[in-house]
C-alpha positions in Angstrom: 94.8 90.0 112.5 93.4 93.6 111.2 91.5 95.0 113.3 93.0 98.4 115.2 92.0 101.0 117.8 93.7 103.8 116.1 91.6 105.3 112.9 94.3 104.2 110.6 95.4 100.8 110.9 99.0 99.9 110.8 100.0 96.4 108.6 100.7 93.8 111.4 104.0 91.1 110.9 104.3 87.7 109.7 102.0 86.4 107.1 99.8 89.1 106.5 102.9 91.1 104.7 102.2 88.3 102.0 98.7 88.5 99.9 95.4 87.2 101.2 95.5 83.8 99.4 98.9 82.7 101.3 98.4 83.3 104.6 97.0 79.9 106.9 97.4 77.8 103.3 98.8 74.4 103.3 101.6 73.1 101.3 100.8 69.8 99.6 104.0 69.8 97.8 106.6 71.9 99.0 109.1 71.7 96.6 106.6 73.6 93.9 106.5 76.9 95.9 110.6 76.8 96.6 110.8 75.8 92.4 108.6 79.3 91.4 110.5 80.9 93.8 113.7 79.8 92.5 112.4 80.8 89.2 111.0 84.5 89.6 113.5 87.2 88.6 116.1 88.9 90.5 114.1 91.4 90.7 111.3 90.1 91.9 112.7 87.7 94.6 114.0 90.8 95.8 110.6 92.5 96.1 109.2 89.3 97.8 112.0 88.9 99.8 111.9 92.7 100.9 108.6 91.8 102.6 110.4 88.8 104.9 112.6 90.9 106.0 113.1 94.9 105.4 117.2 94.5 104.5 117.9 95.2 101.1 121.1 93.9 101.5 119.6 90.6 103.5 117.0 90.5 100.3 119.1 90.9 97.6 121.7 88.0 99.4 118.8 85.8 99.5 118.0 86.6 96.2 121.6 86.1 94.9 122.3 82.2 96.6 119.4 81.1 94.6 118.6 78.2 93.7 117.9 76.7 97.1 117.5 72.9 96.7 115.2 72.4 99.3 113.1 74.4 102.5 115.9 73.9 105.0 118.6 75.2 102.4 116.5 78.3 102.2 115.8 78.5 106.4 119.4 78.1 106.8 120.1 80.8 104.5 118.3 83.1 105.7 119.5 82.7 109.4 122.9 82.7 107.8 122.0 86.3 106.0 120.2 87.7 109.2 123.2 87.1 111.7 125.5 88.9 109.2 123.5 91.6 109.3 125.2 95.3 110.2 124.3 97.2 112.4 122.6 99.4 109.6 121.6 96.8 107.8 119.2 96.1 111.3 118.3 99.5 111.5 116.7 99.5 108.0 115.0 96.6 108.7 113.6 97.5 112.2 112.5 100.5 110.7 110.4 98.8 107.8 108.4 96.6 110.6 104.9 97.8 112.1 102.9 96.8 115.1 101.6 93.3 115.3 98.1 93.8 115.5 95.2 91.1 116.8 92.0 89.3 115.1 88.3 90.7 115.3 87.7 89.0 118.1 90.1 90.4 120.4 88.4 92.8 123.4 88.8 96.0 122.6 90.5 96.7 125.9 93.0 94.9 124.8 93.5 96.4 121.8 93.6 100.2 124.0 96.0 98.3 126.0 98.1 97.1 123.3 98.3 101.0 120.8 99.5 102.1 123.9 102.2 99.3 124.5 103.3 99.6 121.2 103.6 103.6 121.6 105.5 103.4 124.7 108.1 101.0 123.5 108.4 103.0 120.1 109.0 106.1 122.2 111.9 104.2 124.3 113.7 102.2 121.4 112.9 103.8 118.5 111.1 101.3 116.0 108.4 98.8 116.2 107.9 95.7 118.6 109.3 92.4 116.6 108.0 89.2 118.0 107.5 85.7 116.5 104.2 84.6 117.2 104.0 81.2 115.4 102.9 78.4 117.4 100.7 80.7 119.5 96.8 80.5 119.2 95.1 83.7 118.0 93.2 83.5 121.8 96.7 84.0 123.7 98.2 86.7 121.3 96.8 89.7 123.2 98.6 88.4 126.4 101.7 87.1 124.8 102.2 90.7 123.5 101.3 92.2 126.0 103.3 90.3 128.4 106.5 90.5 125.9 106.2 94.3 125.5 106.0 94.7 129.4 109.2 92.5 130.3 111.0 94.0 127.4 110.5 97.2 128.3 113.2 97.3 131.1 115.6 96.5 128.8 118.5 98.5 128.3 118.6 99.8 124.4 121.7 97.4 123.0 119.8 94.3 125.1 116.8 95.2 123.5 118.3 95.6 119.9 119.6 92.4 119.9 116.5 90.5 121.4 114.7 92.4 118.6 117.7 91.0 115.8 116.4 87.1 116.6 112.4 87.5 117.0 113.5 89.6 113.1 115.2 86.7 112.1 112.3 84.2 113.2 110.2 86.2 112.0 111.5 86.0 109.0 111.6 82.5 108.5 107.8 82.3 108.8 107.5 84.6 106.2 109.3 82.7 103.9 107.6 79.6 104.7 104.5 81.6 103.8 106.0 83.0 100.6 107.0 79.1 99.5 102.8 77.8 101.0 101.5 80.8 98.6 103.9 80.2 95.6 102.7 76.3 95.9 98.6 77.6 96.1 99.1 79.6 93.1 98.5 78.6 89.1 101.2 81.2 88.5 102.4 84.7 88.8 101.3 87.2 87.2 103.0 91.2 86.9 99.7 92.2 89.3 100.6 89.8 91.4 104.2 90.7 92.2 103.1 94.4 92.2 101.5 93.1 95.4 104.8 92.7 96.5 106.6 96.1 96.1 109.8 96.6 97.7 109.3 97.8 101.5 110.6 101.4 102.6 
């Protein structure tokens, strides 16, 4: 999902905060990615975990309850970590979210369609549109968001803040499942390759 209307195209969510290798890679073994993870730094789980979710505090939480014995410890955890979220906490990670954008093959009156969506609903609540979009083919993504943005548009602010705090939090889980899927794919990590995952904001 990269391509953009506006000259400068903004990153879009889920797994395309991760690098090129993870995103639609399958996990033969699960338990490998979840190990490496378990295994990086506290430093640089924090960085990686920065990209599921914008929170430092939600990141370094994650970070801290490691080792996670298996995926569902970690899922758990991290709804755990995004319902305790403050209200500031939220607010730093709304802000650190962009857009979701659609493939090449979406029409570009769509695409017109969708920039100005996404400005409008900027304009009303202040950060980006969050939505979950696993389970949804790339042919029905234009019209999921653009039937999402629409309805939640008459939302009052606090509705629409806490609508936004769950499709963060599952949003964040497929991250993490993408995180574990590229940690499984790969031989190892190297300082180059967590550099691809610099803290967020």
């Amino acid at each position: 999902m990269a391509a953009h209307p506006s000259p400068a195209p903004r990153s879009p969510l889920l797994s395309s905060h991760l690098p090129a290798q993870a995103r639609g890679s399958a996990d033969p073994s699960p338990g490998s990615g979840l190990a490496r993870f378990n295994a990086l730094s506290p430093e640089a789980a924090e960085a990686v975990l920065l990209h599921c979710c914008g929170s430092h505090r939600w990141a370094h939480r994650m970070a801290t309850h490691r080792p996670y014995p298996d995926a569902g410890s970690l899922l758990a955890a991290a709804d755990e970590a995004s319902y305790d979220l403050s209200q500031a906490d939220l607010s730093e990670a709304l802000a650190s979210e962009c857009p979701e954008e659609l493939g090449h093959g979406a029409p570009y009156a769509a695409l017109l369609a969708l920039d100005a969506a996404h400005a409008e609903y900027e304009r009303k609540f202040g950060h980006a549109f969050v939505i979950c979009l696993d389970g949804h083919p790339p042919e029905e993504q234009a019209d999921q968001l653009l039937a999402a943005i629409r309805r939640r548009m008459g939302h009052e602010v606090d509705e629409e803040r806490s609508i936004s705090a769950d499709e963060l939090r599952r949003v964040a889980q497929a991250r993490l499942l993408d995180l574990t899927r590229w940690l499984t794919s790969a031989d190892g990590l190297s300082a180059t390759e967590i550099g691809l995952f610099a803290p967020v904001g």
